[in-house]
Wavefront OBJ file of the C-alpha trace (Angstrom):
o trace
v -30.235 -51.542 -80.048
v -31.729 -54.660 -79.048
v -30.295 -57.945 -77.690
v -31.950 -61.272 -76.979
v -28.877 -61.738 -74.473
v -27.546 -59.395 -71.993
v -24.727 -60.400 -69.661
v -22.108 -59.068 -67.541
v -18.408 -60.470 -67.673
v -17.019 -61.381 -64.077
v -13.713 -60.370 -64.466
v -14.392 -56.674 -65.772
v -17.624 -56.054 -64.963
v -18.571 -55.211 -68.982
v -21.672 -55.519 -70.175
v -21.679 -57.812 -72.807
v -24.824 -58.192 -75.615
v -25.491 -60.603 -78.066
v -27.430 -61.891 -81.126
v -28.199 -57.724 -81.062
v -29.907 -55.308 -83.886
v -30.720 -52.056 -84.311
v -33.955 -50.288 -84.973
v -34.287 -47.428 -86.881
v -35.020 -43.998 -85.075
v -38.893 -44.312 -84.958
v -40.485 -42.537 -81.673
v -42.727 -45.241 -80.194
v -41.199 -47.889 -82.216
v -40.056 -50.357 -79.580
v -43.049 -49.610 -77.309
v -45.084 -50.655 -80.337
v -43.112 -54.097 -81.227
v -43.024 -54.634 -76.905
v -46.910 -54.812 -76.930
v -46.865 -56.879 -80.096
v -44.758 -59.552 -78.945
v -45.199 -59.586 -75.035
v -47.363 -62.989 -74.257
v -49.209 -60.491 -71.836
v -49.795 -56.489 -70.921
v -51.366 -54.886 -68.284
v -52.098 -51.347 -70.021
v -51.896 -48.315 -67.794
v -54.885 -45.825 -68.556
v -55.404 -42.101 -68.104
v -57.196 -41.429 -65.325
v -60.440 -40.401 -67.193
v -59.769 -43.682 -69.367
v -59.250 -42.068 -72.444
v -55.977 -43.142 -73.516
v -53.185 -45.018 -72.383
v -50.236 -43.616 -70.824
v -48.278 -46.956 -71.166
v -47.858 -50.771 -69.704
v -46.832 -53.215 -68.208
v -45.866 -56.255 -70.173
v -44.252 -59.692 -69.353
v -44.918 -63.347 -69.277
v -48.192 -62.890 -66.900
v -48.840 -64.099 -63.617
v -49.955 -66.532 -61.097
v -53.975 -66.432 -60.937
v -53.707 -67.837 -57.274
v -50.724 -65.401 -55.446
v -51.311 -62.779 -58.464
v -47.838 -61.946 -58.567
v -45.473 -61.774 -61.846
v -44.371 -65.090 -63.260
v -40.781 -63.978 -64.063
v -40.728 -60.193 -62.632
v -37.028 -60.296 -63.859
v -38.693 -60.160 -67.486
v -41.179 -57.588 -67.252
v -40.805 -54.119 -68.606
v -42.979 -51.494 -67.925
v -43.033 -47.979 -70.284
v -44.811 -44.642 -71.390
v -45.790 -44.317 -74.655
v -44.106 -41.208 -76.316
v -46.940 -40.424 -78.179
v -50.621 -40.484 -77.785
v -51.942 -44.284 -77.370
v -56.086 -45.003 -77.624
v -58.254 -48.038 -77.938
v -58.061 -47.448 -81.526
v -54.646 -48.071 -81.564
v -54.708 -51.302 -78.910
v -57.737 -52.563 -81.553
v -54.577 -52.174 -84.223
v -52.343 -53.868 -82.204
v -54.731 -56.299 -81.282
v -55.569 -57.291 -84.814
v -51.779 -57.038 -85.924
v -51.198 -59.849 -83.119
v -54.092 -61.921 -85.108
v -53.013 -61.545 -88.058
v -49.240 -62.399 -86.561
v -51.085 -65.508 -84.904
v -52.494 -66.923 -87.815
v -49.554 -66.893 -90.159
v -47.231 -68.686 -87.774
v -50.270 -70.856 -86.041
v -50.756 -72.586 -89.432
v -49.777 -76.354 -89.059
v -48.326 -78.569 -92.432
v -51.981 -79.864 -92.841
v -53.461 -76.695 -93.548
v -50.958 -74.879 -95.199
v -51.733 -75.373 -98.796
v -55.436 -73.971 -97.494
v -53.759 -71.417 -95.802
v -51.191 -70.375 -98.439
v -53.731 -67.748 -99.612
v -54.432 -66.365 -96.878
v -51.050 -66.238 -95.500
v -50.085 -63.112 -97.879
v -52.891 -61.450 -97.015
v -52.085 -61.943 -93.243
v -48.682 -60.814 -94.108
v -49.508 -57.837 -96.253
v -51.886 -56.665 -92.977
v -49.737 -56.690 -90.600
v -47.085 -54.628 -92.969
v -49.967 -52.362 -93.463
v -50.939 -51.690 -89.492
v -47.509 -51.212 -88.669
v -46.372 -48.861 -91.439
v -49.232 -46.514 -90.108
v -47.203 -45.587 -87.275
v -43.777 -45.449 -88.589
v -44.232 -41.178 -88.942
v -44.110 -41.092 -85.271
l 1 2 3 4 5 6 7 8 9 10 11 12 13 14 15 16 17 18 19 20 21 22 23 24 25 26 27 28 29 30 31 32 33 34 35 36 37 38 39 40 41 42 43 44 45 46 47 48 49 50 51 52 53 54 55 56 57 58 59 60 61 62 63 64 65 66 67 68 69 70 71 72 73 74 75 76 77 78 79 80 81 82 83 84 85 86 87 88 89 90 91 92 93 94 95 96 97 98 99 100 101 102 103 104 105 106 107 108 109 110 111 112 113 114 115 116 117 118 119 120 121 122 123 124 125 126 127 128 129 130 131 132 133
């Protein structure tokens, strides 16, 4: 289950979650969607740099003090299954792909219309290939 709000009540102490979904029982699913979204990750590598065994992702960080921006925010994981620079070029084009469907303004849209489908049909594509996890 995801929420986009998470608080607690003061009087009971509940937990209380809203505007929430649920994902489908896919290993690696919402490590996958965190490094697609995140406006920045720090990936964690093997120590022979082979792989990744995970990351660190969050809203980035001051270039001066180099600490988090909003360390409440980050999330850091381990990828349940076996993550390469194959797979960040994937993700890495997915995020492209996302960029340039939503980055199209009302000028260039009837230019763009095209392409959008295309865009949209990629990123479908990408992510399907690692729904068998």
């Amino acid at each position: 289950m995801v929420a986009a709000d998470v608080s607690i009540t003061s009087r009971s102490a509940q937990v209380l979650a809203s505007e929430t979904t649920i994902f489908p029982e896919n290993i690696g699913l919402c490590e996958l969607l965190t490094l697609l979204f995140a406006p920045f990750a720090l990936m964690r590598p093997d120590l022979h740099n082979k792989r990744y065994l995970g990351a660190l992702c969050g809203l980035g960080y001051d270039i001066e003090t180099r600490q988090s921006l909003f360390p409440q925010n980050d999330v850091e994981f381990l990828f349940p299954f076996r993550f390469t620079n194959d797979d960040l070029h994937k993700v890495n084009g997915v995020r492209t792909y996302i960029s340039n469907t939503l980055g199209v303004s009302i000028e260039q849209f009837s230019a763009a219309r095209l392409h959008i489908k295309t865009w949209r049909d990629k990123v479908i594509e990408n992510l399907m290939e690692y729904t068998w996890y």
